[in-house]
TILO-180045 format. One line per 2 residues: their letters; for each residue x, y, z of N, C-alpha, C. Coordinates in steps of 0.05 Angstrom, whole numbers, plus 5000, padded with zeros to 4 digits. Layout:
% residues N
a	X/Y/Z/X/Y/Z/X/Y/Z | ...
//
This chain:
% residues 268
xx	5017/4976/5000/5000/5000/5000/5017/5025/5000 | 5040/5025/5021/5050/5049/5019/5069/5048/4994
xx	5070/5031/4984/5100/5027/4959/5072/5045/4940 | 5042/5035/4929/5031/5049/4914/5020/5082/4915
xx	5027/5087/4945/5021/5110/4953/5046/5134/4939 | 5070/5116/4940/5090/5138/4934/5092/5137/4902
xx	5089/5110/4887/5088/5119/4864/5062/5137/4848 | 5043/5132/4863/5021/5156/4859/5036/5182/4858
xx	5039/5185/4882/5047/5214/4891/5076/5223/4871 | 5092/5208/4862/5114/5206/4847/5104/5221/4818
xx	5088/5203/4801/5069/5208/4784/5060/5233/4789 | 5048/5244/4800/5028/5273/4810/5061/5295/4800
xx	5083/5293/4829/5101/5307/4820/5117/5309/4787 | 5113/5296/4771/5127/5291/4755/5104/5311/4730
xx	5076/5299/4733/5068/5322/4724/5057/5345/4727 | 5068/5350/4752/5071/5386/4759/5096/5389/4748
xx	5116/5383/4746/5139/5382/4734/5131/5390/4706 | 5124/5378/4693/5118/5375/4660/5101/5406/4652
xx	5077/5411/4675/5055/5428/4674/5077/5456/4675 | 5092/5461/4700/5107/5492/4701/5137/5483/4675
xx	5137/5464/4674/5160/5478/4656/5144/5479/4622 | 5120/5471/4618/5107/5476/4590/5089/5504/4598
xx	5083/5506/4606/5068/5535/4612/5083/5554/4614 | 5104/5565/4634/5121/5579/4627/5145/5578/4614
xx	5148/5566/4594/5163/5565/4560/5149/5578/4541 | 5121/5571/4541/5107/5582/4515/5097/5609/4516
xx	5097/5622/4503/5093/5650/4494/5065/5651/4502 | 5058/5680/4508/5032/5695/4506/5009/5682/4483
xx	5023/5687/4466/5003/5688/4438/4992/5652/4446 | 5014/5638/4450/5007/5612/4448/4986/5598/4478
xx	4991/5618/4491/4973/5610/4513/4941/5613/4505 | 4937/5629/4479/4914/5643/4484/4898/5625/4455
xx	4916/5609/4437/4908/5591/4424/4917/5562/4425 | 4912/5546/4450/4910/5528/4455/4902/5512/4461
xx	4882/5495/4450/4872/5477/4458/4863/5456/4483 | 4849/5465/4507/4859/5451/4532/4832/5424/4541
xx	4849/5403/4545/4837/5378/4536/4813/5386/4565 | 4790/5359/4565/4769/5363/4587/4790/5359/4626
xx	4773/5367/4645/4786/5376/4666/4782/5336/4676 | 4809/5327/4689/4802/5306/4692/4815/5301/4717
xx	4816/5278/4737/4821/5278/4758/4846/5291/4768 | 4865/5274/4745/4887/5279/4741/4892/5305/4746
xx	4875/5322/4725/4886/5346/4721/4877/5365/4742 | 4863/5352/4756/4854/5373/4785/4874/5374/4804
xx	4885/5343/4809/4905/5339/4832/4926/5358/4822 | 4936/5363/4797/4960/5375/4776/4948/5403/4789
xx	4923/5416/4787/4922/5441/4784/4918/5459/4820 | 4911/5438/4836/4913/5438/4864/4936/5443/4871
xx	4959/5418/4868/4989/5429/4874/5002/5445/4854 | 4997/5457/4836/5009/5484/4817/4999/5505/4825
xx	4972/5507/4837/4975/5535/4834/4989/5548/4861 | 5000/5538/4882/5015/5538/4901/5042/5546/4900
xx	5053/5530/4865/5082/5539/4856/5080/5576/4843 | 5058/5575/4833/5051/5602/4818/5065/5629/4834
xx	5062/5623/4860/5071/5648/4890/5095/5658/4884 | 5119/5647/4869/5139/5654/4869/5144/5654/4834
xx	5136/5658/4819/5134/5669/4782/5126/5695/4783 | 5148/5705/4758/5124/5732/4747/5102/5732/4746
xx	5088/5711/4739/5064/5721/4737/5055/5719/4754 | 5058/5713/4781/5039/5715/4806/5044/5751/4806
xx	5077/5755/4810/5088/5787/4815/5072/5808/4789 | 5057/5795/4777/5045/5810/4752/5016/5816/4748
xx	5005/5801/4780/4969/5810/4784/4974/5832/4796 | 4959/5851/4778/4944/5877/4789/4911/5872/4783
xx	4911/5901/4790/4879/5906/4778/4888/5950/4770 | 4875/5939/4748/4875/5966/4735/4911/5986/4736
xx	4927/5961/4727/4954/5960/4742/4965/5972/4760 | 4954/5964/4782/4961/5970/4809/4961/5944/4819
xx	4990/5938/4819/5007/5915/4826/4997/5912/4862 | 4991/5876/4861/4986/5872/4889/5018/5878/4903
xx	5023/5881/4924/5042/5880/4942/5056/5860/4938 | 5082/5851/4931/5097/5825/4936/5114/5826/4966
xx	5123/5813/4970/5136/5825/5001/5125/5807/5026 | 5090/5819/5028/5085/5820/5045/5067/5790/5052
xx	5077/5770/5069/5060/5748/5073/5033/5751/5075 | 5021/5762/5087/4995/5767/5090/4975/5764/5066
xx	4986/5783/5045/4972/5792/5027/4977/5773/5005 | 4997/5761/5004/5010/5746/4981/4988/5710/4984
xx	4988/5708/5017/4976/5683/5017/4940/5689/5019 | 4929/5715/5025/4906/5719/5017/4898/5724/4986
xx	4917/5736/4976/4914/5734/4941/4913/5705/4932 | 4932/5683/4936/4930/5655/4933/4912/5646/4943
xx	4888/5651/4965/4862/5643/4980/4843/5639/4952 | 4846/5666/4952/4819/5675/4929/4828/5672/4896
xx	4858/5663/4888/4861/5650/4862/4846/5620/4867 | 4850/5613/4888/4841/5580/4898/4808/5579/4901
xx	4796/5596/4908/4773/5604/4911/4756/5596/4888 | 4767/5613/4862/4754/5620/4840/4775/5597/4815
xx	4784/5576/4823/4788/5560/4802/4775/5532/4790 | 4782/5529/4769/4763/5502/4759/4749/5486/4787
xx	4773/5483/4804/4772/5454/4815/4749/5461/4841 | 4746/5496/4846/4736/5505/4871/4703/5511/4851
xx	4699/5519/4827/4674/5537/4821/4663/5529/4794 | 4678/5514/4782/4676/5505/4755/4645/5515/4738
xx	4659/5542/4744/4643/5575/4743/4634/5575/4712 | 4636/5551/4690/4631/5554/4658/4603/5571/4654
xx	4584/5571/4664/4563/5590/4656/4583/5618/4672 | 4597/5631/4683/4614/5655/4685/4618/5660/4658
xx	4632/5645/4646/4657/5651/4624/4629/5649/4606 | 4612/5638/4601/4589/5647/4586/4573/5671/4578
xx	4562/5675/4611/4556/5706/4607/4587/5728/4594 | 4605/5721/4604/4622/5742/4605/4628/5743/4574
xx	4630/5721/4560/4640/5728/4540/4624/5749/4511 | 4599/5749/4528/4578/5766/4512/4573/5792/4522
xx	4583/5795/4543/4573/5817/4562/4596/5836/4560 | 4624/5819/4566/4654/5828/4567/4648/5856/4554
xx	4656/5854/4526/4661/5865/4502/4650/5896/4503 | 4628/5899/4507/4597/5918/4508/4611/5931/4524
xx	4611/5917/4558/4621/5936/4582/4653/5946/4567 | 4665/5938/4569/4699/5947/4563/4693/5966/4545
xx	4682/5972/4522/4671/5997/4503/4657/6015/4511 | 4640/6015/4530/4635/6033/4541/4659/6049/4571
xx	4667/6035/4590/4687/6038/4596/4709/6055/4585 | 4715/6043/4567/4737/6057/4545/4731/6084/4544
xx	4712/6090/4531/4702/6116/4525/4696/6136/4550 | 4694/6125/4574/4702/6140/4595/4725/6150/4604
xx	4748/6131/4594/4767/6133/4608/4769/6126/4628 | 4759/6096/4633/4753/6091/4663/4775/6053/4640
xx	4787/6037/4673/4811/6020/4666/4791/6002/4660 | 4792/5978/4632/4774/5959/4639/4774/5937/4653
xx	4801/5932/4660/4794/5924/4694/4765/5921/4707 | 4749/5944/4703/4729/5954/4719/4702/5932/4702
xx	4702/5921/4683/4682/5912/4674/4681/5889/4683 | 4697/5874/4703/4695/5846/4720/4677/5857/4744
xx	4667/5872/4759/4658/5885/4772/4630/5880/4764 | 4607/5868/4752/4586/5862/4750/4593/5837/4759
xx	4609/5821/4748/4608/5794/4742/4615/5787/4785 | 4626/5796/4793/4635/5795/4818/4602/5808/4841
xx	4587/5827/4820/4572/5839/4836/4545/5822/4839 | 4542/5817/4811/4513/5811/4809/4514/5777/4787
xx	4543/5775/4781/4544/5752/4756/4534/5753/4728 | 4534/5785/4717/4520/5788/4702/4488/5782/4697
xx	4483/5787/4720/4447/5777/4721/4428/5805/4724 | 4417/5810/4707/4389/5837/4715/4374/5821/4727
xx	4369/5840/4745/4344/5838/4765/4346/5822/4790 | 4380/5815/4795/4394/5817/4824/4389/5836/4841
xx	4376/5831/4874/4378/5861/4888/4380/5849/4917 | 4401/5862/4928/4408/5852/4954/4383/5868/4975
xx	4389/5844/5000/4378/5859/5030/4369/5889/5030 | 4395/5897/5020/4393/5940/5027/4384/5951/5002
xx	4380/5942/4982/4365/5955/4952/4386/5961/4934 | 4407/5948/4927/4425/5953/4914/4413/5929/4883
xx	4415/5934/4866/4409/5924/4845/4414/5923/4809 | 4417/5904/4803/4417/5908/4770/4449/5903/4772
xx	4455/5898/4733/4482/5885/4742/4504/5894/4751 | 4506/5930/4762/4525/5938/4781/4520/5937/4808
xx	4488/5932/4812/4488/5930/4846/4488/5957/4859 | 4471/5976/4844/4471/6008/4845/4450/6008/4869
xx	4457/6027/4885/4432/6032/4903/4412/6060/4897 | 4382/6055/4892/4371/6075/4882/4385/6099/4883
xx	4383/6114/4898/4398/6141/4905/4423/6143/4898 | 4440/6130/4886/4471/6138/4878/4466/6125/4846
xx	4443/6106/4833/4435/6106/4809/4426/6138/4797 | 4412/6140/4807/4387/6160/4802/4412/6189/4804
xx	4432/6193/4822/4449/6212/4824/4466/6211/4795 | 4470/6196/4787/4496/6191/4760/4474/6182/4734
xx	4448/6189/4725/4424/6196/4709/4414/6171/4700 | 4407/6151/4712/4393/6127/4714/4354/6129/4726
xx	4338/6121/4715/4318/6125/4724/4313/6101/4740 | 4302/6107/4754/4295/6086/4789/4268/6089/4798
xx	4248/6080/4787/4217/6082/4797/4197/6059/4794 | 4173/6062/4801/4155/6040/4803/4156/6035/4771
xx	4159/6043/4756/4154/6043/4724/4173/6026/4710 | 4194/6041/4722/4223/6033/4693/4242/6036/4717
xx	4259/6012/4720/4285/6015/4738/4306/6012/4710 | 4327/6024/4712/4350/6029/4689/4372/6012/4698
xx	4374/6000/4727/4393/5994/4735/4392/5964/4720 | 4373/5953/4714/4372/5933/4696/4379/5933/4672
xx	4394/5944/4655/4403/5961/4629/4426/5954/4634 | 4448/5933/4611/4469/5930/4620/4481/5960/4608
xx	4473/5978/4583/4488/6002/4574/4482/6018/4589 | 4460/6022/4600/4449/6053/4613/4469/6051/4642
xx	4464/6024/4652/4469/6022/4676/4508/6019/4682 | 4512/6007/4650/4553/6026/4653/4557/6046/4649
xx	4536/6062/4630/4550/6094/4626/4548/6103/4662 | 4530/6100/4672/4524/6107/4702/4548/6095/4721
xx	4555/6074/4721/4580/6070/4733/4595/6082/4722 | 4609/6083/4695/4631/6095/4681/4635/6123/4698
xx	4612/6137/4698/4615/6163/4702/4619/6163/4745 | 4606/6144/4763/4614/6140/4781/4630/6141/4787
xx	4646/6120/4774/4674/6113/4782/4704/6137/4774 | 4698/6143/4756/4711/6172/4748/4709/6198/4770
xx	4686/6195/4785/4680/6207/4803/4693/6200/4824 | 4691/6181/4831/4704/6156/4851/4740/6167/4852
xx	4750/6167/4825/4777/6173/4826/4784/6201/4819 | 4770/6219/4822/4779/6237/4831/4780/6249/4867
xx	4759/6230/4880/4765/6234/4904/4793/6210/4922 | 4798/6196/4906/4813/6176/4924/4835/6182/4901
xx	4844/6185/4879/4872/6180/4863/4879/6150/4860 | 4862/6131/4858/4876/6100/4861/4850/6086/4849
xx	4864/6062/4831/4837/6054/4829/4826/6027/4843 | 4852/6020/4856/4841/6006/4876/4825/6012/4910
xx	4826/6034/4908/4806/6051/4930/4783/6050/4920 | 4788/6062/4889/4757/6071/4878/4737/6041/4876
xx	4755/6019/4863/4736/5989/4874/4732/5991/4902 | 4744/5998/4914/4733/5992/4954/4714/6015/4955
xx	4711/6035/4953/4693/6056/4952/4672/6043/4940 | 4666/6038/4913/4650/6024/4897/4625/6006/4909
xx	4643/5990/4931/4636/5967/4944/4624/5971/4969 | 4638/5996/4991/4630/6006/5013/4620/6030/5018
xx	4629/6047/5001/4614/6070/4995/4642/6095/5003 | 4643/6115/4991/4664/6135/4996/4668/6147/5023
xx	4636/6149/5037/4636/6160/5057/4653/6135/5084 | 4651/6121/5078/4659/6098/5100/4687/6092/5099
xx	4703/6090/5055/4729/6086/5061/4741/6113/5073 | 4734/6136/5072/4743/6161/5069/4749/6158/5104
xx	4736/6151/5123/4723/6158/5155/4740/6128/5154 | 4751/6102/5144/4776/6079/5146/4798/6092/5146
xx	4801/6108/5118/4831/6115/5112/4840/6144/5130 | 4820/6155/5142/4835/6181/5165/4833/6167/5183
xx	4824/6136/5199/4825/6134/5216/4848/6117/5225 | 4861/6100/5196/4883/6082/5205/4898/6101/5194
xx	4905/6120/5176/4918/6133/5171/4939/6118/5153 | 4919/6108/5126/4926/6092/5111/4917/6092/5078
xx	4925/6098/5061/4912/6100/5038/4913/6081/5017 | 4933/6055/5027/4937/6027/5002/4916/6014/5014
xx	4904/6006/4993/4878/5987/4997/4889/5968/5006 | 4907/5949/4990/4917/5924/5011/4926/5928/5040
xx	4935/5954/5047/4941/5946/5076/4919/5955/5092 | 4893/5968/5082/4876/5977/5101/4864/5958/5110
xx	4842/5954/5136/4828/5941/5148/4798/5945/5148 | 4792/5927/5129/4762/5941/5126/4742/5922/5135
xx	4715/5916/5133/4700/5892/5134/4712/5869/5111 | 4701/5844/5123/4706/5826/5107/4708/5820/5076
xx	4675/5840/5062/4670/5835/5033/4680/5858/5023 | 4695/5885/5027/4710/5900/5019/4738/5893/5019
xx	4747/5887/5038/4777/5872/5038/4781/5847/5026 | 4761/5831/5016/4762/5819/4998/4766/5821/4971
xx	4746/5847/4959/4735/5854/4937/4749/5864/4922 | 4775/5868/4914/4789/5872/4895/4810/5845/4891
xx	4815/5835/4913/4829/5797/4911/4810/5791/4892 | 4779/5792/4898/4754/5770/4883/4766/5795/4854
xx	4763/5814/4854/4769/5820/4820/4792/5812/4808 | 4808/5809/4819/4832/5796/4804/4834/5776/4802
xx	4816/5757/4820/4826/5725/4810/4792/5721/4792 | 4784/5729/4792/4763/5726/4764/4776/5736/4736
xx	4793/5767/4737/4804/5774/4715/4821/5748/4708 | 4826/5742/4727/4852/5713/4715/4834/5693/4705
xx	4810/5686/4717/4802/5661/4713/4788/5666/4675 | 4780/5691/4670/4772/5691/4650/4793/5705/4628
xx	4817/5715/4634/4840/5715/4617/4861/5702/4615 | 4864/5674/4632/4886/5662/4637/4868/5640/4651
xx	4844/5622/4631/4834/5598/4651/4847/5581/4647 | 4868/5574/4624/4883/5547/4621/4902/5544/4651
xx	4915/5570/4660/4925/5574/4684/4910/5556/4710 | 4887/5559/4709/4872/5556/4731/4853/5537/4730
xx	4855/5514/4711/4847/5492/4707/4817/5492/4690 | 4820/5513/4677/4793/5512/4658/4799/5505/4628
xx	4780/5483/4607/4791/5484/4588/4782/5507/4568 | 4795/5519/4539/4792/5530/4530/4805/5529/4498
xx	4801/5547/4481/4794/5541/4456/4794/5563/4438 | 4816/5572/4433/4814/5591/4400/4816/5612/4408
xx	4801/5629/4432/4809/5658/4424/4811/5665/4457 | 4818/5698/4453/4824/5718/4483/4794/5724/4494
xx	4783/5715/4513/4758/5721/4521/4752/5748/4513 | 4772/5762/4524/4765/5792/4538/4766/5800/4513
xx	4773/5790/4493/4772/5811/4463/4754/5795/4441 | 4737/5777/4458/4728/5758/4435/4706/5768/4416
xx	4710/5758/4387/4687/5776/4370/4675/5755/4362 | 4675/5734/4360/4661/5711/4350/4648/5688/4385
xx	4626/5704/4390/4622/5686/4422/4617/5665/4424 | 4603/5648/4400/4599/5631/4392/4620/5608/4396
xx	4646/5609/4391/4664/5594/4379/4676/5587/4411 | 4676/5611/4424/4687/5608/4449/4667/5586/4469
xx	4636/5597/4475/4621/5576/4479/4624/5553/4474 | 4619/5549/4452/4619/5516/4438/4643/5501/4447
xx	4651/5506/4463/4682/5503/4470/4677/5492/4500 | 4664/5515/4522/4658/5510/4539/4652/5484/4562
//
């Protein structure tokens, strides 16, 4: 028993072995047209102990959000960023209706975005809020696929009434964030504040950051789903720009730029 235990485990190492040294050899371009076979036992145990090696590669040192590089350095932050890559992978969420909606939805938000001048970074931010779903609405009245609360919809020119709610509008309801969040960064300068603002509201980070006397979002101390909430945007940005990474298969094109959604689905 134990002689089969170690050549199991022998086997496992050998292809994590195979997995980091063929993944980081191949180029960009080739990551993004590759064919990745179905998720199989094998390849879960493989993607369980890899993404653990990932902590110490560029590309762990190369997650931001809206490039604002997480902290390397600091334990804390480095093994809570690895929490929530682990969180949001094949083997934890096998999230394929995500990468569904997103790949139709993606495109629309990032174009509008754009034209704000706002990072598109920021268009993972439904998918985290509401999962791309209209007619989501939490406990406190936050709703539609940004999770707008009447009064801060209705402030940035969304209509909000017994009649017609707008926050259900995936266009109406991003020019309205677009223009938020632009708002958002001109009071904080960062756009990882402006996602914590986003999430908790300006008035609350503003009355955090004079009270610890702290302005990096990673080192502030906030509630639980704000101090979360930019980790959860970045390991979704990964999971839907880099799912071969993270144990999802995939097929022919760059999500985030995909023009044919079809091809990507069918894939799914």
């Amino acid at each position: 028993m134990i002689k089969k235990q170690l050549l199991c485990f022998g086997a496992v190492l050998v292809m994590v072995s195979l997995f980091k040294l063929y993944t980081y050899e191949v180029s960009a371009d080739e990551l993004h047209t590759t064919t990745w076979s179905d998720d199989s036992l094998a390849q879960r145990i493989l993607m369980q102990a890899d993404i653990s090696a990932i902590r110490n590669t560029p590309y762990f040192a190369s997650l931001s959000f809206a490039d604002e590089n997480v902290p390397l350095g600091d334990q804390h932050i480095e093994e809570k960023m690895m929490r929530y890559l682990r969180e949001f992978s094949y083997a934890k969420r096998r999230s394929h209706g995500l990468h569904r909606k997103a790949v139709h939805a993606l495109p629309k938000v990032a174009a509008i975005l754009r034209t704000y001048g706002v990072p598109e970074d920021f268009k993972y931010v439904p998918l985290v809020e509401s999962g791309f779903t209209s007619g989501t609405t939490s406990h406190r009245g936050a709703s539609g696929y940004w999770q707008f609360m009447p009064a801060t919809a209705r402030s940035f020119g969304l209509r909000v009434d017994s009649v017609v709610d707008e926050r259900q509008s995936i266009e109406k309801s991003t020019v309205a964030a677009a223009k938020y969040i632009k708002a958002l960064y001109r009071e904080f300068n960062s756009w990882t504040l402006v996602a914590a603002a986003f999430n908790i509201g300006e008035g609350n980070l503003l009355r955090a950051i004079n009270r610890q006397r702290e302005d990096n979002y990673f080192r502030l101390k906030l509630n639980k789903e704000t101090g979360s909430y930019v980790y959860k945007l970045i390991s979704v940005k990964e999971i839907i720009e880099h799912p071969n990474l993270h144990g999802y298969r995939r097929s022919g094109v760059r999500l985030a730029d995909a023009s044919s959604p079809a091809s990507f689905e069918n894939n799914l």
